[in-house]
C-alpha positions as CSV (number, residue, x, y, z in Angstrom):
1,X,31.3,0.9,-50.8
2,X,32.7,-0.5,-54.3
3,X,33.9,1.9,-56.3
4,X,34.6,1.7,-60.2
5,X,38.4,2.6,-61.0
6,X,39.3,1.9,-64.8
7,X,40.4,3.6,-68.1
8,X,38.9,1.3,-70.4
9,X,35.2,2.2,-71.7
10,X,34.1,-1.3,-72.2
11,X,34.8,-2.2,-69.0
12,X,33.4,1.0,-67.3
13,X,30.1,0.8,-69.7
14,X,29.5,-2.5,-68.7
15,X,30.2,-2.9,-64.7
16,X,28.4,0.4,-64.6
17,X,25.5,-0.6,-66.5
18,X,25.0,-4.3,-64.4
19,X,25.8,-1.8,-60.8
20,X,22.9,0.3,-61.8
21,X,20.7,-2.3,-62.8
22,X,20.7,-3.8,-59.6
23,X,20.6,-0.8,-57.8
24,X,23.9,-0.9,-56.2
25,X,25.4,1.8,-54.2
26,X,29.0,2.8,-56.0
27,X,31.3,5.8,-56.8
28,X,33.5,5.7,-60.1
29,X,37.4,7.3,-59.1
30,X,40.3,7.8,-61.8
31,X,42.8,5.1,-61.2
32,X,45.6,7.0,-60.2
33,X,43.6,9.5,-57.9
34,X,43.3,6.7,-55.2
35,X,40.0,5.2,-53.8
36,X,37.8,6.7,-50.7
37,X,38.9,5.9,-47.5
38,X,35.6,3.7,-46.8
39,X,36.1,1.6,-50.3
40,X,35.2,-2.4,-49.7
41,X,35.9,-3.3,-53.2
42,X,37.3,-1.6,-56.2
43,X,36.6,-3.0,-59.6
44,X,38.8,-2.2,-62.3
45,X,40.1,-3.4,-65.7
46,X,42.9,-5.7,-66.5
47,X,45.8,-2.8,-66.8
48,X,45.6,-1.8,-63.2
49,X,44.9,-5.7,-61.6
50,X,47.7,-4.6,-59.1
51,X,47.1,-0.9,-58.6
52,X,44.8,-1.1,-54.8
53,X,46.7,-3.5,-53.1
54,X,45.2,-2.1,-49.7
55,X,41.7,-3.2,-50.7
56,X,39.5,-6.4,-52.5
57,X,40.1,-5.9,-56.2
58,X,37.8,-7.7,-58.7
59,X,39.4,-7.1,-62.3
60,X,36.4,-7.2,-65.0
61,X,37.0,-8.4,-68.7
62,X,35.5,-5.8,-71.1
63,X,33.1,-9.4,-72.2
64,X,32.2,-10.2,-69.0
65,X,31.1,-7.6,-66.6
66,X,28.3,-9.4,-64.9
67,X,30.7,-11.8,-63.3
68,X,33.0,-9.2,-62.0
69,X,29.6,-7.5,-60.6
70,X,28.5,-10.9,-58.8
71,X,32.0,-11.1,-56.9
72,X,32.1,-7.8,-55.9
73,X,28.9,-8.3,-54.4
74,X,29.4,-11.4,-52.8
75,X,33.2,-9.8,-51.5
76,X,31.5,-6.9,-50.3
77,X,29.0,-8.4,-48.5
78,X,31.8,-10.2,-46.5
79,X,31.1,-14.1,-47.4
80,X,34.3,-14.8,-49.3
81,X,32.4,-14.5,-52.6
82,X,31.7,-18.8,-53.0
83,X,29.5,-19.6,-55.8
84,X,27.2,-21.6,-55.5
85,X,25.0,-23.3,-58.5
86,X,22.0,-25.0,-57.7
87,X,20.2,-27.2,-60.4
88,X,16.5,-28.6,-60.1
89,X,16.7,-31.1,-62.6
90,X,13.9,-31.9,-65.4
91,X,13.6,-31.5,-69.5
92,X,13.7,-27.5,-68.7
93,X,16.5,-27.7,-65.6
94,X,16.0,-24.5,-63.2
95,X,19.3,-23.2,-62.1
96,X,20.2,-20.4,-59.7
97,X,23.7,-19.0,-59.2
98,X,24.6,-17.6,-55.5
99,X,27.5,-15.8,-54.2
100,X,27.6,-16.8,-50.4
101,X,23.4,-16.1,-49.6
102,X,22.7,-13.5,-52.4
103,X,21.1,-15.1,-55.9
104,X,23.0,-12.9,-58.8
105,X,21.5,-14.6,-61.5
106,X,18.9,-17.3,-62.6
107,X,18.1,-19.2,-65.8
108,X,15.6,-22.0,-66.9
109,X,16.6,-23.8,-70.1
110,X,16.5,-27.0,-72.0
111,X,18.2,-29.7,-70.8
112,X,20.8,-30.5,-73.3
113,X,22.2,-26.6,-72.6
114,X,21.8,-26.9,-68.8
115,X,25.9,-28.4,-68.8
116,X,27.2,-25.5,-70.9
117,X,25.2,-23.0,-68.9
118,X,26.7,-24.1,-65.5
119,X,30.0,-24.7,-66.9
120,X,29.9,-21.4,-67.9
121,X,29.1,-20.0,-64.8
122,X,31.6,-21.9,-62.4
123,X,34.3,-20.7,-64.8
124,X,36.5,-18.6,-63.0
125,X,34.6,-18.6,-60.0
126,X,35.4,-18.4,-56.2
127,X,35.8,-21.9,-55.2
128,X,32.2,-23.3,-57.4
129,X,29.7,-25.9,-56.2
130,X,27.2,-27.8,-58.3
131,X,24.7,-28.8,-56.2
132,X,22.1,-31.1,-58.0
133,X,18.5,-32.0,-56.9
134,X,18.4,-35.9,-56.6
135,X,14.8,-35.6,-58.3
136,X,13.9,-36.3,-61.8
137,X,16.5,-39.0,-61.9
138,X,17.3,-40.2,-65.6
139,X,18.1,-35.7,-66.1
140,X,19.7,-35.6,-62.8
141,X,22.0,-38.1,-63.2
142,X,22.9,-36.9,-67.2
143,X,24.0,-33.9,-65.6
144,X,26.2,-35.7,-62.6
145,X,28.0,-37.4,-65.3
146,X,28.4,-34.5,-68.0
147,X,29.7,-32.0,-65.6
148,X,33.5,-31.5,-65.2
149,X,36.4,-29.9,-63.7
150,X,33.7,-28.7,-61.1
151,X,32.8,-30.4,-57.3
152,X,29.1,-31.6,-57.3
153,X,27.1,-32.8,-54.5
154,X,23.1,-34.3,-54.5
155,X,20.8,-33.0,-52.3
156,X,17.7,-34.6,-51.3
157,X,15.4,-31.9,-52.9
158,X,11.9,-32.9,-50.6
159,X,10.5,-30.0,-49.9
160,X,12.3,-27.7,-51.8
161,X,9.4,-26.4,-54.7
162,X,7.9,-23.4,-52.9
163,X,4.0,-22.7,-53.4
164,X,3.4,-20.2,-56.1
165,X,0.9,-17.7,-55.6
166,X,-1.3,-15.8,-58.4
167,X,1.2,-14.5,-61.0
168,X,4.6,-16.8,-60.1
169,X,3.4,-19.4,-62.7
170,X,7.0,-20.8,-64.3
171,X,9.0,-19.6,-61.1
172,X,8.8,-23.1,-59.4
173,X,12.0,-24.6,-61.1
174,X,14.1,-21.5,-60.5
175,X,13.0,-21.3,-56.7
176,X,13.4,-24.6,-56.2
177,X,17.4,-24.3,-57.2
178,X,17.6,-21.5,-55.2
179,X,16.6,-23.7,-52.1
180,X,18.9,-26.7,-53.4
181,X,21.9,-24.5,-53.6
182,X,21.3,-23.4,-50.1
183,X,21.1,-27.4,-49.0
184,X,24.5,-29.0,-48.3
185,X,24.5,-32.8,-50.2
186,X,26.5,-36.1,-51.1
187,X,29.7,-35.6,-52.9
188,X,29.1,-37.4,-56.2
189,X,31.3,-37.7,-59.2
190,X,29.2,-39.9,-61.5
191,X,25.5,-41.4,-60.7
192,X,24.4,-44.3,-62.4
193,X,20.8,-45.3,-62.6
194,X,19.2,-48.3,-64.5
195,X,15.8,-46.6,-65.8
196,X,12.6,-48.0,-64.9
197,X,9.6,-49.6,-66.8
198,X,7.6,-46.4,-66.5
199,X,10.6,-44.1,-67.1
200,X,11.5,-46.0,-70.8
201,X,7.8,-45.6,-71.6
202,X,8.0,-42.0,-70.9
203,X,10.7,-41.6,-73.1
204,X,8.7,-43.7,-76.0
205,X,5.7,-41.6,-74.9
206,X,7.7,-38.8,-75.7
207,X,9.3,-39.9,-78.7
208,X,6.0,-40.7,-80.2
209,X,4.7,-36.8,-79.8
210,X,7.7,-35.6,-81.5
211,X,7.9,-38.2,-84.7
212,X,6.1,-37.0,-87.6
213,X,4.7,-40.5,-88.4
214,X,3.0,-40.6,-84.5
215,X,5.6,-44.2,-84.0
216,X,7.5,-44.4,-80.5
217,X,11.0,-45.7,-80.4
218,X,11.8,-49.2,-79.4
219,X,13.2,-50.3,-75.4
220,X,16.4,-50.3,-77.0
221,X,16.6,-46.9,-78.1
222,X,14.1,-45.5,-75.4
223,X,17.6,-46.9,-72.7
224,X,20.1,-45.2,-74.7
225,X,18.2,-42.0,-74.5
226,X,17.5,-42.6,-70.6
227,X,21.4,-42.6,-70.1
228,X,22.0,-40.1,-71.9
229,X,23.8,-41.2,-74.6
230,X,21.5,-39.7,-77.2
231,X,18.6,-37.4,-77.3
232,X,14.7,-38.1,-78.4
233,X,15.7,-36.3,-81.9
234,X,19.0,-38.6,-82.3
235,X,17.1,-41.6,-81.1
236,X,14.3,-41.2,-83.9
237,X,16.9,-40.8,-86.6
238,X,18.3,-44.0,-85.4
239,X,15.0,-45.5,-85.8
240,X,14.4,-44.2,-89.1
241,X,17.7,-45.1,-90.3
242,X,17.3,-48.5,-88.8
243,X,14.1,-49.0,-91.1
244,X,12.0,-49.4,-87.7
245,X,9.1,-48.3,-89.2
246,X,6.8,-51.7,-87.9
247,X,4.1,-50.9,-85.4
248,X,4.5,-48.1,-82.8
249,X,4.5,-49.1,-79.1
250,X,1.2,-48.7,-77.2
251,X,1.0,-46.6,-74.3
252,X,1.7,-47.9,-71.5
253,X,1.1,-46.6,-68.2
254,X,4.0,-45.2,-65.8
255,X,5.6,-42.2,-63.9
256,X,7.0,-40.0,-66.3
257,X,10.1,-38.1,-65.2
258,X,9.7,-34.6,-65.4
């Protein structure tokens, strides 16, 4: 049973509000009444951190009540309350966070947030992983590399993208880092990858959709923008700035990277 055993509104609103959401069985106590003798978890606020020193106590920030939610979950459920991130790489990164087997929360968003969006979650969490897909390689490795202060391991992600049946349209990249972070990979710290002739004409392909004169950026740029070191938008400034405005590149044919 967890049981809710603070003084402090904000933190009561809110790690009652995310308990209900998600249908959780829980009983609220006053702090100094004690906690029922079946209690697994007490959550409580940062003023009585030391008050249940018989039982698993998960102190919630009044800003951040979904975390303290996630490892009550995960405590209760008896796994040690690990998080685990997994990441399916691409322009729109799917990434599923799981304490020990249970997902407690999912998010698909464009690359250049995916970094803050994981960093945020491993903050303060039970021993974090990053586990990265080792698919979509030029986004994958951008990720490797940006990452800090956080373990990260590739996984070889075959098989992992589930079929979607009528109505899971858009769930693929989500599901797929649910199955990644359930897949034990390579320790990695950095991953370096030279970018091939159909990945750098991806990235002009790509370029050229988003310019508003319809001209791609050169090989030059088009590598600088494969290892990360800018984006598409950054790289077209560059190009403009540059005065590169001679012919744009012709398509050329390749795998694109998604």
């Amino acid at each position: 049973m967890i049981v809710v055993a603070t003084e402090d509104f904000e933190v009561y609103h809110g790690v009652v509000t995310e308990l209900r959401e998600r249908g959780t069985e829980f009983t609220t106590v006053e702090p100094d009444t004690g906690v029922p003798d079946h209690t697994t978890v007490v959550i409580t606020g940062p003023e009585h951190a030391d008050a249940f020193e018989s039982v698993t106590t998960i102190v919630a920030e009044p800003d951040a009540p979904r975390r303290a939610v996630d490892q009550a979950l995960a405590a209760a459920r008896g796994n040690g309350g690990r998080t685990v991130i997994g990441v399916d790489p691409g322009r729109n990164p799917g990434i599923a966070v799981l304490a020990g087997e249970m997902v407690v929360a999912a998010f698909q968003v464009p690359l250049a947030n995916a970094v803050d969006v994981i960093q945020r979650e491993a903050a303060d969490a039970t021993s974090p992983i990053v586990r990265i897909g080792d698919g979509s390689r030029l986004q994958g490795s951008k990720l490797v590399n940006d990452l800090e202060d956080v373990p990260v391991e590739l996984v070889d992600e075959t098989g992992t993208t589930p079929y979607l049946g009528t109505g899971a349209r858009g769930m693929g990249d989500v599901l797929a880092a649910v199955n990644i972070a359930r897949l034990e990979g390579e320790p990695v710290e950095t991953r370096e990858i030279d970018p091939t002739a159909g990945e750098l004409q991806a990235i002009k392909d790509r370029s050229r959709e988003q310019s508003e004169n319809n001209r791609a950026i050169d090989e030059l740029l088009a590598r600088r923008v494969a290892t990360g070191e800018l984006t598409i938008d950054e790289a077209l400034a560059e190009h403009r700035n540059n005065g590169s405005g001679g012919h744009a590149d012709s398509h050329g044919s390749g795998a694109t990277d998604e």
